[in-house]
C-alpha positions as CSV (number, residue, x, y, z in Angstrom):
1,X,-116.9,101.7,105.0
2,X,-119.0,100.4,107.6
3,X,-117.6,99.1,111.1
4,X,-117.9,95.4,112.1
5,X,-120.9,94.9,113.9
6,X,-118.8,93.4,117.1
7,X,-117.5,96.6,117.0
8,X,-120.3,98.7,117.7
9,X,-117.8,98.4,120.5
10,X,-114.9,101.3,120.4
11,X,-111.4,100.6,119.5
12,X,-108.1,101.5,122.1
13,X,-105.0,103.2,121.3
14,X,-102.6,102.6,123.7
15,X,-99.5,104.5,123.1
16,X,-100.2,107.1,121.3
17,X,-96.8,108.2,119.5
18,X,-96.4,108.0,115.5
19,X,-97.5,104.7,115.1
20,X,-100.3,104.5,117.8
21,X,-101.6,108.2,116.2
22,X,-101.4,106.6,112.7
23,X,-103.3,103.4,113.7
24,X,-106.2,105.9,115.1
25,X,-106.5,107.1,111.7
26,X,-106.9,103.6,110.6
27,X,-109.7,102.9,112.4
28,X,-111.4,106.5,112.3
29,X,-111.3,106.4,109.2
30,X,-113.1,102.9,108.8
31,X,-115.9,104.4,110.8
32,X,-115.0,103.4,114.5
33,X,-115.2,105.2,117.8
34,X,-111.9,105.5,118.8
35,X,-110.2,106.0,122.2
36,X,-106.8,107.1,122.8
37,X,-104.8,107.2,125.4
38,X,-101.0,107.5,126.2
39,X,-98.8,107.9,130.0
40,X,-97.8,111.3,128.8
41,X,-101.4,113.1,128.5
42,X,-99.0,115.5,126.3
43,X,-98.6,113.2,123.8
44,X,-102.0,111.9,123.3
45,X,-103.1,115.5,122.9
46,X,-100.2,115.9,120.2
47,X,-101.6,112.9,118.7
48,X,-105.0,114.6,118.3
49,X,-103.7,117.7,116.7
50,X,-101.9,115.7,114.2
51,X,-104.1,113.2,113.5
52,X,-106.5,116.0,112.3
53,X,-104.0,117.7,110.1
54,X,-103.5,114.5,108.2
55,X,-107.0,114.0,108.1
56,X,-107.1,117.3,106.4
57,X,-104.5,116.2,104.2
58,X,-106.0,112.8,103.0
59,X,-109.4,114.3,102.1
60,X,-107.7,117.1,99.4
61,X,-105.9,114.1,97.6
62,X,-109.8,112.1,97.7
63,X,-108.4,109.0,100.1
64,X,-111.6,110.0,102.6
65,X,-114.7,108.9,102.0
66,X,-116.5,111.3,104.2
67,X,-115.0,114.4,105.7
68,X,-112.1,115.4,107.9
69,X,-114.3,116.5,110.4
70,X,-116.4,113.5,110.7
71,X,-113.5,111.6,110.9
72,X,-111.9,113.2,113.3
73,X,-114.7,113.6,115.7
74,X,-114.6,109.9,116.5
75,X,-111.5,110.1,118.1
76,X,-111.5,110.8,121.8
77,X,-109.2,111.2,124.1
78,X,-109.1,109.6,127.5
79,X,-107.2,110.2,130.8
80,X,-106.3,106.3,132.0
81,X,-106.4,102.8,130.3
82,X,-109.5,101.7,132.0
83,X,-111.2,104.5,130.3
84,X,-109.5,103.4,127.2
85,X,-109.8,99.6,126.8
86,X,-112.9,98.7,129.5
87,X,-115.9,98.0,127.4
88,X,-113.2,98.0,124.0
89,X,-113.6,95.3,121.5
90,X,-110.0,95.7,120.5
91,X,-106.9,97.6,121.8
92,X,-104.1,98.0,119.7
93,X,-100.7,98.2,122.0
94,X,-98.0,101.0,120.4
95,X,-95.8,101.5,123.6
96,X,-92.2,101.3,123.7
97,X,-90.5,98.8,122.0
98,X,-89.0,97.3,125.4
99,X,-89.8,94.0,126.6
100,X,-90.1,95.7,130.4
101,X,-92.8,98.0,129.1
102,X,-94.3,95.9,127.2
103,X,-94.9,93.0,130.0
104,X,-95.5,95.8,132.6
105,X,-98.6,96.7,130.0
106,X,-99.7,93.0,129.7
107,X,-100.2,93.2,133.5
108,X,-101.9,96.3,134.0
109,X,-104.4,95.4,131.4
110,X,-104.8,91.8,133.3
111,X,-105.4,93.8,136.3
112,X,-107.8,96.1,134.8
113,X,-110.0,92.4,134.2
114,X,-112.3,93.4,131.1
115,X,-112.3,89.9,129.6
116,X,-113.3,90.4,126.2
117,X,-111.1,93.1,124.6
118,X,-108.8,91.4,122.2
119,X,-104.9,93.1,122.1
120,X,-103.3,93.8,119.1
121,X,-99.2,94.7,119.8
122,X,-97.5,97.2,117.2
123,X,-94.3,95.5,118.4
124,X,-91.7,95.6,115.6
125,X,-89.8,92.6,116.4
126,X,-90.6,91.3,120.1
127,X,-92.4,88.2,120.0
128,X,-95.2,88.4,122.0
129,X,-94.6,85.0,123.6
130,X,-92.0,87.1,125.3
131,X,-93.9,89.6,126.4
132,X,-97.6,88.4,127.3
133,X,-97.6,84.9,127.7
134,X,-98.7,82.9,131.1
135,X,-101.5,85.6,131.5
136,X,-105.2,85.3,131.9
137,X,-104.9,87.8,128.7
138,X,-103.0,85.5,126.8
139,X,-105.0,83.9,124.4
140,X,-106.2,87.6,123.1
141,X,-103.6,88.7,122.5
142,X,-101.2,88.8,119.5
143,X,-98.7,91.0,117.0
144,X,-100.2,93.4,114.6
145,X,-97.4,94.7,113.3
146,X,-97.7,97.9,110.6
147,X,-95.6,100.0,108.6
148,X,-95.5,103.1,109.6
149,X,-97.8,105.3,109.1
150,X,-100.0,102.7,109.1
151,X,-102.8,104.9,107.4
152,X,-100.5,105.1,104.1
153,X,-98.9,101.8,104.1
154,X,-101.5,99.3,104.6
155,X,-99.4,95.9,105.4
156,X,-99.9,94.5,108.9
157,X,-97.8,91.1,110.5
158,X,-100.3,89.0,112.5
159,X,-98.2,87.0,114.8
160,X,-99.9,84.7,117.5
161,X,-98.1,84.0,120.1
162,X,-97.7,80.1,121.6
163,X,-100.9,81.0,123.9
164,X,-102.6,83.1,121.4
165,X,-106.5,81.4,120.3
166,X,-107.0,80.6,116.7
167,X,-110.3,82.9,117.4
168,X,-108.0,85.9,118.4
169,X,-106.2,85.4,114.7
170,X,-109.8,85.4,113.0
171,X,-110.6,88.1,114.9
172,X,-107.6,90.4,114.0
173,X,-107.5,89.3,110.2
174,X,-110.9,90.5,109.7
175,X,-110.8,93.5,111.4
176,X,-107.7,94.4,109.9
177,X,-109.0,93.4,106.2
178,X,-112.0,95.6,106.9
179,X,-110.4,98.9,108.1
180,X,-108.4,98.3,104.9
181,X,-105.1,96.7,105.9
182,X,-102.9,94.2,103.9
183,X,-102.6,91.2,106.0
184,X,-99.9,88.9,106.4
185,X,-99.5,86.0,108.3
186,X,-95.8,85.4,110.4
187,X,-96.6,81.2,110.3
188,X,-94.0,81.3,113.7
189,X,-92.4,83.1,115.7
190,X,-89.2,85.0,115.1
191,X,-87.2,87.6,115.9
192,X,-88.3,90.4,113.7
193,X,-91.2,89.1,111.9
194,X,-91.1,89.2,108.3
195,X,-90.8,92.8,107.5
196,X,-87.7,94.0,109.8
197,X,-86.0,90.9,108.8
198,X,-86.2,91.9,104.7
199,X,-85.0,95.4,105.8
200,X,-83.0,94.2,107.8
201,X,-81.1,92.6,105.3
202,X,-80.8,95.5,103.1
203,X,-79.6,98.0,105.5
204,X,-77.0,95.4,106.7
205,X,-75.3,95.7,103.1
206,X,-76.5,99.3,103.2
207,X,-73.9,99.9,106.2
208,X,-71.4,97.7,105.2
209,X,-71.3,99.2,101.7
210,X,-70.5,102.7,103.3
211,X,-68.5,101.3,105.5
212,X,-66.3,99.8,103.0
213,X,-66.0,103.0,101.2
214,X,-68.3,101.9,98.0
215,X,-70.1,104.5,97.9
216,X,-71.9,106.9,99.6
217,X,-75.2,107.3,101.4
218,X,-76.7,109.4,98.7
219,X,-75.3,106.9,95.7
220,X,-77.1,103.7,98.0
221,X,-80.5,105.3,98.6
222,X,-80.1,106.3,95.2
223,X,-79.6,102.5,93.9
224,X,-83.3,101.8,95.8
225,X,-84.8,105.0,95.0
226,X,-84.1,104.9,91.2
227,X,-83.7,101.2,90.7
228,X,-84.8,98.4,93.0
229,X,-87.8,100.8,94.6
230,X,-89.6,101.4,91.0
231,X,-90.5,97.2,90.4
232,X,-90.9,96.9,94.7
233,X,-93.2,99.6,94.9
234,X,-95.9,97.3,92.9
235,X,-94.5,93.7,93.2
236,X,-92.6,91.6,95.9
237,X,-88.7,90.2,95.6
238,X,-90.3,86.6,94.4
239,X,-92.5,88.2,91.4
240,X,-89.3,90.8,90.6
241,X,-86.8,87.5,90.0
242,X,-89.9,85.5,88.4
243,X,-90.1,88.3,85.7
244,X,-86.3,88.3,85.7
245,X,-85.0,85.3,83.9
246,X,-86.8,83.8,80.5
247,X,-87.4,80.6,82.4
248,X,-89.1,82.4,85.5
249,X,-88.1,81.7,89.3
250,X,-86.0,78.5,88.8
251,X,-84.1,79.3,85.9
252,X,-83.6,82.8,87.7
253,X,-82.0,80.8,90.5
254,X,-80.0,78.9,88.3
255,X,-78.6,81.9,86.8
256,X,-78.0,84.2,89.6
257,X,-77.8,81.6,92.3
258,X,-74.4,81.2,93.2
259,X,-73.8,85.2,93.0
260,X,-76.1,85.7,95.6
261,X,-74.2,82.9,97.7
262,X,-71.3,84.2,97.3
263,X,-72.1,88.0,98.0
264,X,-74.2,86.6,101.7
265,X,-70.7,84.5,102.5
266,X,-68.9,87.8,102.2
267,X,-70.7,89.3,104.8
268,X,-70.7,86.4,107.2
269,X,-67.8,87.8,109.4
270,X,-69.6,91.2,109.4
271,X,-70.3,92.7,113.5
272,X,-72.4,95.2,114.8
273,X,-72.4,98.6,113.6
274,X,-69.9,100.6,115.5
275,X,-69.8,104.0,116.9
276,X,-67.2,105.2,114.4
277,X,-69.7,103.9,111.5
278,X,-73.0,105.4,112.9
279,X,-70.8,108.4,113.1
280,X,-69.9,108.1,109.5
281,X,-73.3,107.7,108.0
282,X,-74.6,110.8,110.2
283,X,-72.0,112.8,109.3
284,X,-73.2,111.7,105.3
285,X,-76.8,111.8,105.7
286,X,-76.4,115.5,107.6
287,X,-74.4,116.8,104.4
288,X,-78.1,116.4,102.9
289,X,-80.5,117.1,105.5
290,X,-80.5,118.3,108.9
291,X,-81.5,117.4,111.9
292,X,-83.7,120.9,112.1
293,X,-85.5,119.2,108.9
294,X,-86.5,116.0,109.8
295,X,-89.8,116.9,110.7
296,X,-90.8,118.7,107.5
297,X,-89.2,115.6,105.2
298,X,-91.4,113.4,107.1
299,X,-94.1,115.2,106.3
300,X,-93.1,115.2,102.7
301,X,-92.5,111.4,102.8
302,X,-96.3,111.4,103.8
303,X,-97.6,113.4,101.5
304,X,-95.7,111.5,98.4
305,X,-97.3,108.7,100.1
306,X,-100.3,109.7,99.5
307,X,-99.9,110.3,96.3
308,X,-98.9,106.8,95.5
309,X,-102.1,105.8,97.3
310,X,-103.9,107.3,95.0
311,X,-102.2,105.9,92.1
312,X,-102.3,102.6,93.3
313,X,-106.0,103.0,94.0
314,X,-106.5,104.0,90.6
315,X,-103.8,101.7,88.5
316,X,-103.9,98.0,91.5
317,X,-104.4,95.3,89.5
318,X,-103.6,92.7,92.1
């Protein structure tokens, strides 16, 4: 996969945590030079370290095209975010998800003054209108939101902000498309995006269902796991319910339609999760895994991962 030519240019990671290490791998892998920083210098070296194991990891199951090695030698690491973004065509922002950081970012990278680096934010749910509007910056930047890791789960929100150019959009959506990303355009603003606000609409009945005492952690992971997760692991809610009903999408709706009304009314009363209830579903979760173990179950969720990459490389018939 060949880079862009505007970006014969590196590419910045700023923030270099799980997501801002994952999107590094992204664009290493498409064949840019890639600079990463973070505050904590410890962090950005961790990032290295484990960027390179995954790297490893992706070129036994074939998902490389050239080696781990050659991958991972176009990632540097630098030691301030002039060094990262100055001379950058694009910086992709994974900081905190805190409006103070995240404005406090927006600032320093005004104040830094390279005026042609265009900002991608991994924010999960902040609008960036909130965040990096009324800026000399502001038309170049906007939300590219991943899954994480990014490098496994290829789906990325663009959302422009109200000050973000139509030419930062293009931008973005073409670079993402070519390092291999699933784009999807958020057509306004909201709290959330698209993603967070699906899943967040299944964990709310997750909680409330334990809550409620019908059934257990296990049992509802179990119900996505072994039921819904099979059909959404290759097609979207709309094409499930399409598929669902003789008539497709409209007789589906006639059907099941007042069902589903009913079962959102029943949860219109429904508050925050409590500290009793977070305490509950710890309490379930830790009967099957422990907190000493999250780490190596993450690393098993990646590795099953890619093994579905491979499959859907193999069996995609979008």
């Amino acid at each position: 996969m060949q880079p862009l030519v505007e970006l014969e240019k590196p590419v910045a990671i700023v923030g270099a945590g799980l997501v801002g290490a994952g999107w590094a791998i992204v664009f290493a892998r498409a064949g840019l030079t890639v600079r990463i920083f973070d505050a904590n210098p410890a962090v950005s070296e961790k990032a290295l370290s484990w960027a390179q194991e995954q790297l490893s990891a992706l070129q036994q199951r074939g998902l490389l095209r050239e080696t781990a090695e050659v991958v991972a030698s176009r990632l540097k690491r630098v030691q301030s975010l002039g060094d990262a973004v100055v001379g950058a065509a694009y910086a992709q922002e994974s900081v905190l998800e805190r409006l103070d950081v995240k404005r406090k970012l927006m600032e320093d990278l005004e104040a830094i003054g390279d005026t042609d680096v265009i900002i991608g934010s991994s924010s999960s749910g902040i609008p960036a209108s909130d965040f990096a509007n009324d800026l000399r910056i502001s038309p170049r930047v906007t939300i590219a939101h991943p899954v994480n890791p990014p490098y496994l789960v290829p789906v990325v929100e663009l959302v422009p902000s109200s000050q973000t150019s139509s030419e930062t959009v293009a931008f973005v959506e073409r670079l993402m498309k070519d390092v291999g990303q699933s784009v999807v355009h958020v057509r306004r603003e909201i709290q959330g995006f698209v993603l967070n606000r699906l899943q967040a609409a299944l964990l709310r009945e997750a909680w409330a269902l334990h809550r409620d005492g019908v059934a257990s952690c296990e049992d509802i992971d179990k119900t996505v796991r072994d039921g819904l997760g099979w059909r959404w692991s290759f097609m979207g809610p709309f094409e499930t319910i399409d598929l669902n009903a003789p008539g497709g999408v409209a007789d589906y709706a006639q059907r099941l339609g007042p069902l589903y009304y009913s079962i959102a009314q029943s949860r219109l009363a429904d508050g925050p999760w409590t500290a009793d209830l977070i305490n509950q579903v710890e309490q379930d979760r830790r009967q099957h895994l422990s907190v000493d173990e999250l780490e190596a179950r993450r690393n098993w969720r990646d590795e099953r991962l890619m093994e579905f990459a491979v499959a859907r490389l193999t069996n995609d018939s979008r």
